[in-house]
N, C-alpha and C positions, 0 to 999 in steps of 0.2 A: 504494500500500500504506500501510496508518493501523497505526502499532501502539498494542493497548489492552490491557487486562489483564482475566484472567478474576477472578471474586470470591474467588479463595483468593491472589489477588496473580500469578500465575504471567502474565507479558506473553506475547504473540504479537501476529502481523504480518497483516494483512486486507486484502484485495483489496477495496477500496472501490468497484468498479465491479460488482462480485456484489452489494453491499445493494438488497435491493426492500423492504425497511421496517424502521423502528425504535418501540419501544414504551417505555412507563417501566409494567412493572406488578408492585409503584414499581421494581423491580431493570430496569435497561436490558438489554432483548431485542433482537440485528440479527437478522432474518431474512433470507437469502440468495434468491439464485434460483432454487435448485435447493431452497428448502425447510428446509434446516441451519438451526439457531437457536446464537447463540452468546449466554449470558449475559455483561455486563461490568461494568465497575467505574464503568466513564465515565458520566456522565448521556447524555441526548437531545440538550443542546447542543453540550457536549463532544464529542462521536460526531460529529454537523454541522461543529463549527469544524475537526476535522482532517479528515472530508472534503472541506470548502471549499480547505483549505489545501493539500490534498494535490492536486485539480485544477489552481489555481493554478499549484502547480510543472508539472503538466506540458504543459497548456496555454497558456499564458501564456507560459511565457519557456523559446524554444528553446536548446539545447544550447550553452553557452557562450557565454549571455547572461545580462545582470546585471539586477536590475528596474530599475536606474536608467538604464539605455537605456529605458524605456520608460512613465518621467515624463510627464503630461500639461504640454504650453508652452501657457504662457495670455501 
């Protein structure tokens, strides 16, 4: 879940695993799966860097795991 803000400021919480596209026209449009469009505040990248981020947590590092368990040793 990413939270973003719609363009009168008012935040909500998004299931980032629903986006099937994002658009800048220039206001940032997510399109859903089911079709829903939700205008936001955030740019295209911004929108990317907290779904990258939000993956990360839950992929990446199981349940009572730190990232620093999972430092590359060179």
């Amino acid at each position: 879940m990413i939270l973003l803000h719609r363009l009168k400021g008012n935040e909500f919480v998004l299931n980032a695993s629903h986006i099937e596209c994002l658009e800048a026209n220039p206001d940032t449009t997510i399109t859903l799966s089911n079709d829903r469009k939700y205008v936001v505040k955030e740019s295209v990248p911004e929108v990317i860097e907290k779904i990258l981020e939000y993956k990360k947590r839950i992929l990446v590092f199981p349940l009572g795991s730190s990232p620093d368990q999972f430092k590359r040793v060179e």
